[in-house]
C-alpha positions in Angstrom: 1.2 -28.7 -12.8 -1.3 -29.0 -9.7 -4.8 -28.1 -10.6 -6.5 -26.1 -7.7 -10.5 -26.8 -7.4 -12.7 -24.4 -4.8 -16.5 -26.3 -4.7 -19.4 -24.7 -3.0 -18.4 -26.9 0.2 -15.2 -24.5 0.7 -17.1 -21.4 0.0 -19.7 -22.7 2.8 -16.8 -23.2 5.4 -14.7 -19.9 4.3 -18.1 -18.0 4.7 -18.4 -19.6 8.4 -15.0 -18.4 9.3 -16.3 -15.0 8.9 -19.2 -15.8 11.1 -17.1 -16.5 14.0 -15.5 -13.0 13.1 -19.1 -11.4 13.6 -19.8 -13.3 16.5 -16.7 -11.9 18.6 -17.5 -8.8 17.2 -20.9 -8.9 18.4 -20.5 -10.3 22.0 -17.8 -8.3 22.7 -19.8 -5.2 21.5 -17.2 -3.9 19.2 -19.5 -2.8 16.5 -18.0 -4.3 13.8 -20.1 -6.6 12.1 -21.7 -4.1 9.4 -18.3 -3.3 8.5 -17.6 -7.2 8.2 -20.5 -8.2 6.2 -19.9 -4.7 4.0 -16.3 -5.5 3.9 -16.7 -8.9 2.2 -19.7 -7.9 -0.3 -17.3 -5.4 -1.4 -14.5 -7.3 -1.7 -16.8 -10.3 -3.7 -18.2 -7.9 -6.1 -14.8 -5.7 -6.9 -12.9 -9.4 -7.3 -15.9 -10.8 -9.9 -15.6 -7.2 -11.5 -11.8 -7.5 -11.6 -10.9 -10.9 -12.3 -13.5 -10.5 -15.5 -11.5 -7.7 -16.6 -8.7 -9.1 -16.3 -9.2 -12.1 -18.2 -10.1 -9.6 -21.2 -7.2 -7.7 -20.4 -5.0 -10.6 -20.4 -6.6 -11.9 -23.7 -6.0 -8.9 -25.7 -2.6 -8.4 -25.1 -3.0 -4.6 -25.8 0.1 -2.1 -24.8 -2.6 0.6 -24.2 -4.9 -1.4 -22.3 -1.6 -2.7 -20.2 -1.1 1.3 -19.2 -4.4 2.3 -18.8 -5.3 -0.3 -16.2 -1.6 0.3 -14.4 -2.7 3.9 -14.2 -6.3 3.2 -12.8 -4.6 1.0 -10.2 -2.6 4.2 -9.4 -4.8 6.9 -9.1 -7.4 4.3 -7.1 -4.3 3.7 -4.3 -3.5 7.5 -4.4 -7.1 8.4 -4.1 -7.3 6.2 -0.9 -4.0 7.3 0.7 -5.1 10.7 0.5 -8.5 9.6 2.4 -6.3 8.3 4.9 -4.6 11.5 5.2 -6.4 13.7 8.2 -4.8 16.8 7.9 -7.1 19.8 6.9 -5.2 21.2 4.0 -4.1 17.8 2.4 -3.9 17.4 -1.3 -4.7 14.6 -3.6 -1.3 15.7 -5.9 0.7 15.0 -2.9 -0.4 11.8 -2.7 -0.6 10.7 -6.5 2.9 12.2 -6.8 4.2 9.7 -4.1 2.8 6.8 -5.5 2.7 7.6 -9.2 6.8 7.8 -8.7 7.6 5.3 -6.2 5.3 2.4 -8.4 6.8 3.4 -12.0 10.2 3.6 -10.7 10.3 0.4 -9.2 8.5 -1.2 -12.2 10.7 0.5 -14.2 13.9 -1.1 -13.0 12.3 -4.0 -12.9 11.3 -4.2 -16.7 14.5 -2.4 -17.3 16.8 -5.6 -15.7 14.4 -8.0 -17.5 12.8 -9.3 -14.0 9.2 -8.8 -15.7 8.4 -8.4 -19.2 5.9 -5.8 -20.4 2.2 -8.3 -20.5 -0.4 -7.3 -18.9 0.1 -10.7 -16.8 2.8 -9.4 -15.4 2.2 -5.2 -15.3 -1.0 -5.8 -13.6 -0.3 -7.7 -10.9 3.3 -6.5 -9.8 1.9 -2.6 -10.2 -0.9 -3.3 -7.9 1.6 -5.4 -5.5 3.6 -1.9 -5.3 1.1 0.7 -5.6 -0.6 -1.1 -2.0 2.2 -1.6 -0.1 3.0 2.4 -1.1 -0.5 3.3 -0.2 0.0 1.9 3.0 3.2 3.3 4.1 2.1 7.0 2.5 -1.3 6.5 5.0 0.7 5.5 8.2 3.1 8.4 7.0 -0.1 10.8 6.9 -1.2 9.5 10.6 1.9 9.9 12.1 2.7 13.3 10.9 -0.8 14.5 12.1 -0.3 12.9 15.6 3.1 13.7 15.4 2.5 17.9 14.8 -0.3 17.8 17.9 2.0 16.3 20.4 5.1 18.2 19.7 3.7 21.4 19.0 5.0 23.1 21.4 8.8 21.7 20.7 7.8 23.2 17.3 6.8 26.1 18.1 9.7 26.7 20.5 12.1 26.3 17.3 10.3 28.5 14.9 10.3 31.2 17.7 14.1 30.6 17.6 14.4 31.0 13.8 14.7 27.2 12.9 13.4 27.0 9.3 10.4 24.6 8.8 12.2 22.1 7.5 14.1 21.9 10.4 11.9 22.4 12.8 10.0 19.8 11.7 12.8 17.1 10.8 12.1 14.9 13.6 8.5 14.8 13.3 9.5 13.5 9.8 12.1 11.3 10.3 9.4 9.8 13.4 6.9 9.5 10.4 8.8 7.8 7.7 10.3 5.5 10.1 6.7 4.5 11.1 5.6 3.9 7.5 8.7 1.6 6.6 8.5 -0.1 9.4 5.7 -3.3 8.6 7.7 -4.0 5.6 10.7 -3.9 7.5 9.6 -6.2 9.9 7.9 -8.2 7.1 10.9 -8.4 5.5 12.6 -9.8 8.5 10.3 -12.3 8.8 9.3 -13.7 5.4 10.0 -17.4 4.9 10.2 -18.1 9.1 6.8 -16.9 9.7 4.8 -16.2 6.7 5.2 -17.5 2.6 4.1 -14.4 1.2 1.6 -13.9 -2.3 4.2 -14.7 -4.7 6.2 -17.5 -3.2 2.5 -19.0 -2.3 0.8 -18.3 -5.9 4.0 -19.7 -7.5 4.3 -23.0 -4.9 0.3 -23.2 -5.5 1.2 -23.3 -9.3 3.9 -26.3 -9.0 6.7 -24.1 -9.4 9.7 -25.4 -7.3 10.0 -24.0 -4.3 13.5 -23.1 -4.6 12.7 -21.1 -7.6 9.9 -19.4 -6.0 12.3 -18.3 -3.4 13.9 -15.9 -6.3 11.1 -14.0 -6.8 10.1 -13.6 -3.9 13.8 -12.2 -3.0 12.9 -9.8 -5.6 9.6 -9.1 -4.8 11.1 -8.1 -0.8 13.6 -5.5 -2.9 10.8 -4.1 -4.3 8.6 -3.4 -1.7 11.2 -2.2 0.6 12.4 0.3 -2.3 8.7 1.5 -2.9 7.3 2.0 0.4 10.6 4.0 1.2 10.2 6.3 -1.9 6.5 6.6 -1.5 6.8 7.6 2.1 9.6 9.8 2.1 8.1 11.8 -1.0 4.7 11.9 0.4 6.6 13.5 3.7 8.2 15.9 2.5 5.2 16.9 0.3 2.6 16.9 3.5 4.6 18.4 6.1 4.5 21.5 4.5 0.7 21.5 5.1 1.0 22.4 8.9 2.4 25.5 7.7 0.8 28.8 6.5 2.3 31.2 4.1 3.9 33.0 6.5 5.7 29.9 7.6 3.2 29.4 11.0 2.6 26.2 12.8 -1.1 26.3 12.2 -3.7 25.6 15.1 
């Protein structure tokens, strides 16, 4: 198996990759380097946090534990789907119902079919593979509605006046907004192995699996996001549409 070594040296030249990121930023005056710099500290402190967890996680071999980090994974990508959701009258429940189902019933066929076993070195990963590619979809679900109901107002309005039923009324603006959300795995999925080796393929090529073999899971891995971002985006739809909508079944302003 090949043995993988990061020194100092490659944290040094990683870390100057960055830079050139902050310099664009800053000549071109896109006011981004605050986010940069934040981004990364963030994302060095979370990983340390994480990676020591997981270790214990891993170590134990607890059921419970196995569940309870699963869940946190959940409500932590429902939490930030429903930040990315800028409709007034959104609700976190929405959002958690989306993800909550489309992540435990993928996982679920998957452990079902005997593709993953239930470890935590398995659960963990593949839950928080599904639960951020269904974050994603659910947020570009939420932005397109919104944009979505402020262009075509009018077009909705005109069919409520007519006594279409929300639902209808408001089907294209939905079908517009799932089909946005599916659509970077789609064309992920079109794509995988000509332009990009994705995480798994990568991690298991990385680890001295063969190649071919990697190409399995990742197949499966494909399956699985495709079936989760759909679920997560067509439940979280249909939950959020209905938002735009009073009690008395008005368009609101």
């Amino acid at each position: 198996m090949n043995s993988l070594a990061v020194n100092d040296l490659s944290f040094v030249l990683a870390f100057a990759l960055v830079l050139i990121a902050v310099f664009i930023s800053s000549k071109e005056k896109l006011h981004l380097s605050k986010d940069i710099f934040l981004s990364i500290i963030r994302a060095i402190l979370q990983l340390i946090l994480v990676g020591y967890l997981l270790k214990y996680i891993f170590q134990v071999n607890n059921g419970f534990l196995t569940v309870a980090m699963s869940l946190f994974i959940v409500f932590n990508a429902a939490w930030n789907a429903h930040k990315r959701n800028p409709g007034s009258r959104k609700k976190y429940r929405h959002s958690f119902a989306a993800i909550f189902i489309s992540t435990y019933v993928t996982l679920g066929v998957l452990i079902f079919s005997g593709a993953i076993k239930f470890v935590p070195s398995q659960i963990v990963p593949i839950t928080g593979m599904i639960a951020s590619n269904s974050m994603v979809a659910i947020g570009l679900c939420y932005r397109t509605l919104n944009t979505q109901f402020h262009d075509l107002r009018q077009q909705t309005l005109e069919k409520l006046a007519l006594g279409a039923s929300i639902n209808l009324a408001s089907k294209p603006i939905l079908q517009q907004s799932i089909k946005t959300a599916m659509q970077p795995t789609i064309d992920s999925a079109k794509t995988v192995g000509l332009v990009s080796l994705p995480g798994m393929m990568s991690g298991l090529i990385f680890a001295g699996l063969d190649p071919v073999h990697a190409i399995k899971y990742q197949i499966m891995v494909t399956f699985m996001l495709l079936s989760a971002t759909s679920l997560g985006a067509i439940i979280a739809g249909y939950f959020a549409y209905k938002d735009y909508f009073n009690d008395d079944y008005q368009l609101i302003s």
